[in-house]
Backbone as a printed PyTorch tensor [residue, N CA C, xyz], in Angstrom:
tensor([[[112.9170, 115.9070, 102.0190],
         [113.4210, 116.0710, 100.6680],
         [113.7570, 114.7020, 100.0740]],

        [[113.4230, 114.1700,  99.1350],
         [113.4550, 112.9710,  97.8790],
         [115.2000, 113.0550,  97.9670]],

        [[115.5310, 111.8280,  98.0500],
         [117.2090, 111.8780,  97.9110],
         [117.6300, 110.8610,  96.6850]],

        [[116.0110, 110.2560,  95.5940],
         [116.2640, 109.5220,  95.1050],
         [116.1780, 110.4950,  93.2990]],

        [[116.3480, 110.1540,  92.2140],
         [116.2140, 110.1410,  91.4700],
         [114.9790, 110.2170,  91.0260]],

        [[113.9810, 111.0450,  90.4330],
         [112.3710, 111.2670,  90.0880],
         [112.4500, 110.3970,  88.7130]],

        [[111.0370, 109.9260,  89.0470],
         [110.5070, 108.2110,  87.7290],
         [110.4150, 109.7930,  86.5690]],

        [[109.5590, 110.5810,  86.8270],
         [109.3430, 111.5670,  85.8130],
         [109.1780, 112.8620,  86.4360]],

        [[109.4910, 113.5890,  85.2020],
         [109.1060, 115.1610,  85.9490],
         [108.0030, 115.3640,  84.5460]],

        [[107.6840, 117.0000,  85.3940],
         [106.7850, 117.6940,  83.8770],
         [106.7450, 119.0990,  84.7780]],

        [[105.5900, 119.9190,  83.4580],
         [105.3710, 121.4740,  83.8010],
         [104.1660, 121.3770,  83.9640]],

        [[103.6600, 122.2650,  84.6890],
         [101.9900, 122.0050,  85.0580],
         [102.0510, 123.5190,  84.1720]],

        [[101.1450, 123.3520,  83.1390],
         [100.4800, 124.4240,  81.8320],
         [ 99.7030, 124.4950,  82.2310]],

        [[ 99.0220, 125.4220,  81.6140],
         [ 97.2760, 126.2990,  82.0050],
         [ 96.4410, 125.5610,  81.4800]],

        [[ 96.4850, 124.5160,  80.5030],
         [ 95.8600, 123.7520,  80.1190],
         [ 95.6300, 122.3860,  81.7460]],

        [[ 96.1210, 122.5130,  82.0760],
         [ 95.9020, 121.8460,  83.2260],
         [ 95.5520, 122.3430,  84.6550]],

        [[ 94.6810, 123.7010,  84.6410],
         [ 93.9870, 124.0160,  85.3530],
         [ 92.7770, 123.1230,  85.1850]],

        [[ 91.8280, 123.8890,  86.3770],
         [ 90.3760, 123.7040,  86.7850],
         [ 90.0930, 125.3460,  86.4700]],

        [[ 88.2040, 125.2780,  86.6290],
         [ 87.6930, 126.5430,  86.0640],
         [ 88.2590, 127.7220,  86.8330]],

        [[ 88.7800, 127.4680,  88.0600],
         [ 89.0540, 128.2800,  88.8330],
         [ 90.5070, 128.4660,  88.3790]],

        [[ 91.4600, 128.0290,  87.8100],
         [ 93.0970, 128.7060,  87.9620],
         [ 93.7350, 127.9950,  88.2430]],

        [[ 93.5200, 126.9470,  88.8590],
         [ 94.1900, 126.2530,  89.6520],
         [ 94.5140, 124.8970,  88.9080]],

        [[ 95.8300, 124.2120,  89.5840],
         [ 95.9780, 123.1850,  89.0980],
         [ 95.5140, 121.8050,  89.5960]],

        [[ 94.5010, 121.1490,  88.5670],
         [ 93.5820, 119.9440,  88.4610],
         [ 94.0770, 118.9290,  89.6590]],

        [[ 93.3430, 118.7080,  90.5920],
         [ 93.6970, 117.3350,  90.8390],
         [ 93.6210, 115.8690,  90.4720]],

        [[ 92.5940, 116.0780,  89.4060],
         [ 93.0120, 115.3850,  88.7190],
         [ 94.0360, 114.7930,  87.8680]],

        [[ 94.5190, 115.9100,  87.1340],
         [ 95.5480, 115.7520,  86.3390],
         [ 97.2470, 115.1410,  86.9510]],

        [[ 97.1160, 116.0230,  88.0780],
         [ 98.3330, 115.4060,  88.8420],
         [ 98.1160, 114.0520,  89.5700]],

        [[ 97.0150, 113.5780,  89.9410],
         [ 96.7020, 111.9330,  90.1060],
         [ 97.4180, 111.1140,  88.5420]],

        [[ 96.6160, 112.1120,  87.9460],
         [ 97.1180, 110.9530,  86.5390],
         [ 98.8590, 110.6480,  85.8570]],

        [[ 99.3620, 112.1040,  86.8260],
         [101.1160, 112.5030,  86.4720],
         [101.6340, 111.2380,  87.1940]],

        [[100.7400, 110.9150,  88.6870],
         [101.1210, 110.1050,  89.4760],
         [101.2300, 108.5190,  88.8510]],

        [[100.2770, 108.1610,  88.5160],
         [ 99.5610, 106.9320,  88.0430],
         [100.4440, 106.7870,  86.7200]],

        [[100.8260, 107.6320,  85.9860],
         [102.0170, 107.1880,  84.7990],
         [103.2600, 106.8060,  85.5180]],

        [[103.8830, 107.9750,  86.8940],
         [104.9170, 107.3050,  87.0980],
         [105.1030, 105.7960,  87.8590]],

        [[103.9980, 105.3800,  88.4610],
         [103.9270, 104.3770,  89.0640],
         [103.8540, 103.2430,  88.3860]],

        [[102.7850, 103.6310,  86.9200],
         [103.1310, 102.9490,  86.0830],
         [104.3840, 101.9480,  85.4710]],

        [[104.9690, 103.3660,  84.8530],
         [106.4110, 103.3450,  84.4980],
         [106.9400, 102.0580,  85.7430]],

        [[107.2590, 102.6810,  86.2370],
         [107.6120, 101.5570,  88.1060],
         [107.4990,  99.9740,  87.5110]],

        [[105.9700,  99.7390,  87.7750],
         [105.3810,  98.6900,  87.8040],
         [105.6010,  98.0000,  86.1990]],

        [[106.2270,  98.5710,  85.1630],
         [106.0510,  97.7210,  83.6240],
         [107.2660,  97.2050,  83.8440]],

        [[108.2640,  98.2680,  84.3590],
         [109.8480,  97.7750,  84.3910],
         [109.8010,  96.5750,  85.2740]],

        [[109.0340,  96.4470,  86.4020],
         [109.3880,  95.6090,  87.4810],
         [108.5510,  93.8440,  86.8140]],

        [[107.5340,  94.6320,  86.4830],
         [107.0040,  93.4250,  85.5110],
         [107.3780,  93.2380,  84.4350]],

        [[108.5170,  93.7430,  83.9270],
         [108.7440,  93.4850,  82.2950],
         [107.9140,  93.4540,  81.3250]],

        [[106.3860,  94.2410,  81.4400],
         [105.1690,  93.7410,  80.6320],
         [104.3330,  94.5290,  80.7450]],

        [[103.0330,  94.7160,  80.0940],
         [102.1180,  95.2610,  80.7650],
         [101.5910,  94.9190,  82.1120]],

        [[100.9230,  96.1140,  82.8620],
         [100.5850,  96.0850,  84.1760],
         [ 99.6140,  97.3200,  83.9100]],

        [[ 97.9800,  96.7600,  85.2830],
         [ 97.1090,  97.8560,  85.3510],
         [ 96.8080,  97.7390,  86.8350]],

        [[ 96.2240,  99.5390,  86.8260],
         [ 96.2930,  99.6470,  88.2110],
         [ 94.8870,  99.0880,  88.8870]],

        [[ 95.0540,  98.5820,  89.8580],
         [ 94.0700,  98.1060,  90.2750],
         [ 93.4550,  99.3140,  91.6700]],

        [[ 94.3730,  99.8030,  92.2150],
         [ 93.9680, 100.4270,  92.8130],
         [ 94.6740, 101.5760,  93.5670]],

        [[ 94.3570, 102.4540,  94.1060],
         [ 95.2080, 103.8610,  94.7010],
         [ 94.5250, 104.3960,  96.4180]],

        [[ 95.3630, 104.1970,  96.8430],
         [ 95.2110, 104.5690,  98.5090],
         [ 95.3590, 106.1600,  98.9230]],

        [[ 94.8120, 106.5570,  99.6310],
         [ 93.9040, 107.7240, 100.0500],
         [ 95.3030, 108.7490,  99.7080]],

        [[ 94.8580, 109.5110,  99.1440],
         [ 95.2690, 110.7050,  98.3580],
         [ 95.0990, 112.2790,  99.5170]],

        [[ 95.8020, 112.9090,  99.8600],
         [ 95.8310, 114.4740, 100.8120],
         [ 96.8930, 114.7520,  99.7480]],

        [[ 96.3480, 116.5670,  99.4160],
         [ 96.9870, 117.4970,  99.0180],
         [ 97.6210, 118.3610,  99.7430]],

        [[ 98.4810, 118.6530, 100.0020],
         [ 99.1730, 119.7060, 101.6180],
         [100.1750, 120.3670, 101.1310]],

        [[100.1390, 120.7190,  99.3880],
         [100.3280, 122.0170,  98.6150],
         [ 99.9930, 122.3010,  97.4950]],

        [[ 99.6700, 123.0160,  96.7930],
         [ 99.0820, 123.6000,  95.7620],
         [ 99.9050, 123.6190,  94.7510]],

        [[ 99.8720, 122.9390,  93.3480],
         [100.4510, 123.0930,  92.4320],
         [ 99.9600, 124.5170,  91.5780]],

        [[101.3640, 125.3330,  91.0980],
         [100.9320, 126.3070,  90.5820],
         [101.3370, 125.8480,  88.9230]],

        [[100.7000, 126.9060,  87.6900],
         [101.1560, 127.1320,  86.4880],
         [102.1400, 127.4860,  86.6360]],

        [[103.3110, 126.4360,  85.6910],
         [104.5410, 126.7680,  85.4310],
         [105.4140, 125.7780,  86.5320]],

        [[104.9230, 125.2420,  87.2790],
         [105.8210, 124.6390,  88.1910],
         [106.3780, 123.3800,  87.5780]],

        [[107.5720, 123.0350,  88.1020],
         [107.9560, 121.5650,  87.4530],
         [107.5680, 120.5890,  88.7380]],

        [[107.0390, 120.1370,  88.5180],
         [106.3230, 118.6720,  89.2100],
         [107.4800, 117.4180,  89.2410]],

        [[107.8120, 116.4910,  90.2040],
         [108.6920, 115.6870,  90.2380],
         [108.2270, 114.1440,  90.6340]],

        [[108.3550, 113.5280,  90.0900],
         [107.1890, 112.0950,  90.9610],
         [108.4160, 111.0630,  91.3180]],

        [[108.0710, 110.6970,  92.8730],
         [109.5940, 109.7050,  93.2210],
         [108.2950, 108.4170,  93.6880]],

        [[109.3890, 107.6710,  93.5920],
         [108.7840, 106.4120,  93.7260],
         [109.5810, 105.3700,  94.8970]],

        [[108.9040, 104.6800,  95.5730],
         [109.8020, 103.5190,  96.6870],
         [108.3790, 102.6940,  96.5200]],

        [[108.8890, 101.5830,  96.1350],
         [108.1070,  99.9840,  96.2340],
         [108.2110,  99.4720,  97.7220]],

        [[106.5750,  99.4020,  98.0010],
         [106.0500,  98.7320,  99.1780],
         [105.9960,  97.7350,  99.7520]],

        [[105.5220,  96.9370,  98.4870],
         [105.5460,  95.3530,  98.6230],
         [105.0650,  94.9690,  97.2500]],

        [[105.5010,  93.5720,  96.9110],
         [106.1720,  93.1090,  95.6310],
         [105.0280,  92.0860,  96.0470]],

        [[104.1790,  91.3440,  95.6770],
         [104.1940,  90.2290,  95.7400],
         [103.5770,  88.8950,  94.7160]],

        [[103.0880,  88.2720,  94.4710],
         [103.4240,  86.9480,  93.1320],
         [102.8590,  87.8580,  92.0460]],

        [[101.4020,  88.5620,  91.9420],
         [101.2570,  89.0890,  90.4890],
         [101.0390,  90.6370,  90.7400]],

        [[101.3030,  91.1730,  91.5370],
         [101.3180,  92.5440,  92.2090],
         [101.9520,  93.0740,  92.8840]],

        [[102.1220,  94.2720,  92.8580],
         [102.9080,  95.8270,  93.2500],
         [102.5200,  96.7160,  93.8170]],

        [[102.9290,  97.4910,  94.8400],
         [102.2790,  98.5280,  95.8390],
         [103.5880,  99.2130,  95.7960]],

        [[103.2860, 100.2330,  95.4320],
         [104.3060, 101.7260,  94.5670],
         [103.4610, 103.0790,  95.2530]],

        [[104.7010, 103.1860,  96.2110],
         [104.6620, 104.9320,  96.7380],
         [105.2250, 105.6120,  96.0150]],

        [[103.9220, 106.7270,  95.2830],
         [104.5030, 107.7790,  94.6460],
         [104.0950, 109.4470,  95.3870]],

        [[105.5990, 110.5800,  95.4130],
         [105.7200, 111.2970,  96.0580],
         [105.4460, 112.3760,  95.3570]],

        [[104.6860, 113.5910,  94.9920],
         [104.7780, 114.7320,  94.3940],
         [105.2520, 115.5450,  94.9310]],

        [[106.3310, 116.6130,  94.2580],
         [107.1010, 117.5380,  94.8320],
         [106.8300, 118.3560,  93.7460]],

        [[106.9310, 120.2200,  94.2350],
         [106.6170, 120.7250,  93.1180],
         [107.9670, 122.2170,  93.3200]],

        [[108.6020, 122.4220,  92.5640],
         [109.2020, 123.2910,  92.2590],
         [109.5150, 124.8700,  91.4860]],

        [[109.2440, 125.8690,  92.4940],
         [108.5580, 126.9830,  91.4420],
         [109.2820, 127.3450,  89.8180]],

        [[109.1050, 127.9440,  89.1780],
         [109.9800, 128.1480,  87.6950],
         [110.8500, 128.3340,  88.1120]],

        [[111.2370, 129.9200,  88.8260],
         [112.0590, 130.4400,  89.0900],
         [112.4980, 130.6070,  90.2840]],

        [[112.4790, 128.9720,  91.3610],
         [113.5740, 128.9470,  92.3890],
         [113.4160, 127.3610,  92.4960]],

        [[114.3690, 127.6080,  93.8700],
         [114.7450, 126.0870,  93.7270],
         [114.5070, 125.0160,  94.9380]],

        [[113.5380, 125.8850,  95.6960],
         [112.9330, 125.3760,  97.2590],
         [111.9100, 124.4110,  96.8850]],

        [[111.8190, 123.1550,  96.4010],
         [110.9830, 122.1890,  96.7520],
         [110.2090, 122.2160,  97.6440]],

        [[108.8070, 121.3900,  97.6000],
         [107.7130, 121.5340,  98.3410],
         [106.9740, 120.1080,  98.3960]],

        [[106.6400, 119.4230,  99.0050],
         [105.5510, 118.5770,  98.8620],
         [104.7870, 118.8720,  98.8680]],

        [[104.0250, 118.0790,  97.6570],
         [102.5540, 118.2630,  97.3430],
         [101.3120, 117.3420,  97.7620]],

        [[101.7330, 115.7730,  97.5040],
         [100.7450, 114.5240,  97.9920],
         [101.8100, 113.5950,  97.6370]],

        [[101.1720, 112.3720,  98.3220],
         [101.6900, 110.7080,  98.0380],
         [100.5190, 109.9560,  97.8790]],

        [[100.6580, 109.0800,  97.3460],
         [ 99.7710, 108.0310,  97.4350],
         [100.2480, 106.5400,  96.6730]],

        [[ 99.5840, 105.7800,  97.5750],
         [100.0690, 104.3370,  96.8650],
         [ 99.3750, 103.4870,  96.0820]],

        [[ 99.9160, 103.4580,  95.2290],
         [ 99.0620, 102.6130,  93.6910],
         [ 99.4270, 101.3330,  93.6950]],

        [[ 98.2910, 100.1740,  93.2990],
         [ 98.4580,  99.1060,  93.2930],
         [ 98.5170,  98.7150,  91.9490]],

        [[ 99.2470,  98.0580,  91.1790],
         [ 99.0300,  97.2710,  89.8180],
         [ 99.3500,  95.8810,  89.6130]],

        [[ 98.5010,  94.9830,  88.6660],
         [ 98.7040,  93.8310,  88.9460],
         [ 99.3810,  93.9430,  87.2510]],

        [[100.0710,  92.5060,  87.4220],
         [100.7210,  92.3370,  85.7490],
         [ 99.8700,  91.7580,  85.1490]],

        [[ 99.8630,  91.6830,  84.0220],
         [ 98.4520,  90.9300,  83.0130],
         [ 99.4090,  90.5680,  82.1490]],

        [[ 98.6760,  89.2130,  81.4980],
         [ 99.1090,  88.7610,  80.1790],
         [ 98.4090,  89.4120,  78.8690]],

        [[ 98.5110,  88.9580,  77.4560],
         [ 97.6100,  89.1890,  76.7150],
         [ 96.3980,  89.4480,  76.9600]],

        [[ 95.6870,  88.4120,  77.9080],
         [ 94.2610,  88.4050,  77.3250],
         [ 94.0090,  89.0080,  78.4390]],

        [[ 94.5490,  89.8720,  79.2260],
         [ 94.6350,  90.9970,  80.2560],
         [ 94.2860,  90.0970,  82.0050]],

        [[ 94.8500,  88.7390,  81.4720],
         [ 94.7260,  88.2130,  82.8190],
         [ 96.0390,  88.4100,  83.8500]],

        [[ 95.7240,  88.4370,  84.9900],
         [ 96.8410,  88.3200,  85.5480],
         [ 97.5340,  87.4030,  85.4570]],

        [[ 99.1650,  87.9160,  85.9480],
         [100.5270,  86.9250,  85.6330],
         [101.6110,  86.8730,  86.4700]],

        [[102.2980,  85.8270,  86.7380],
         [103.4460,  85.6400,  87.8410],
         [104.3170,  87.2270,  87.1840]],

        [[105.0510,  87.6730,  88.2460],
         [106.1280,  88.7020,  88.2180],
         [107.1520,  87.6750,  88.1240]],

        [[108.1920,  88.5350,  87.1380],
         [109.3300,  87.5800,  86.6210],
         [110.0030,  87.3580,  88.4400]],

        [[111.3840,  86.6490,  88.7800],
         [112.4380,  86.7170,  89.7000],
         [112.9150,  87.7100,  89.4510]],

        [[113.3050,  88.0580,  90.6710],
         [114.2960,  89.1830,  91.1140],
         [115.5700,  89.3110,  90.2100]]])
């Protein structure tokens, strides 16, 4: 169980199925990739893009209607990049037994304007 504070939550809508009913894995990669986001702008004070995301397992099923929770713990920090574990937990409407869903770790580097990379401010 997450003992930290979630970067974001949301509701998984029917609009965020697949043809089958089910909820997209895609879509919840992308729930992921905002909160890691989020993570990585604060830590960079700036824009930041992801460069990359480490192997992804699903080992529960998001249903319609569930509230989705994304936690986050930073991996490693280092001069223009970030490695951000993000946790999906999913919670039915109507109870209150949490579940894990997937993790995976996203990499983002900070960019300047001209979308080059850039030193991360000090701690």
């Amino acid at each position: 169980m997450p003992t930290s504070v979630p970067v974001i939550r949301t509701i998984a809508m029917p609009a965020d199925t697949n043809p089958a009913g089910d909820i997209f894995g895609g879509w919840l990669m992308a729930q992921m990739d905002l909160a890691a986001g989020n993570v990585a702008a604060r830590i960079a004070r700036g824009r930041c893009a992801t460069i990359a995301v480490d192997q992804m397992t699903f080992v529960s099923p998001v249903f319609v209607g569930d509230e989705v929770s994304f936690y986050s713990e930073i991996v490693k920090r280092g001069r223009t990049s970030i490695r951000i574990r993000i946790e999906a937990w999913r919670r039915p409407r109507e109870g209150d037994e949490m579940q894990r869903v997937t993790e995976a770790t996203f990499t983002f580097v900070a960019i300047d304007e001209d979308r080059k990379p850039r030193p991360l401010p000090a701690d």
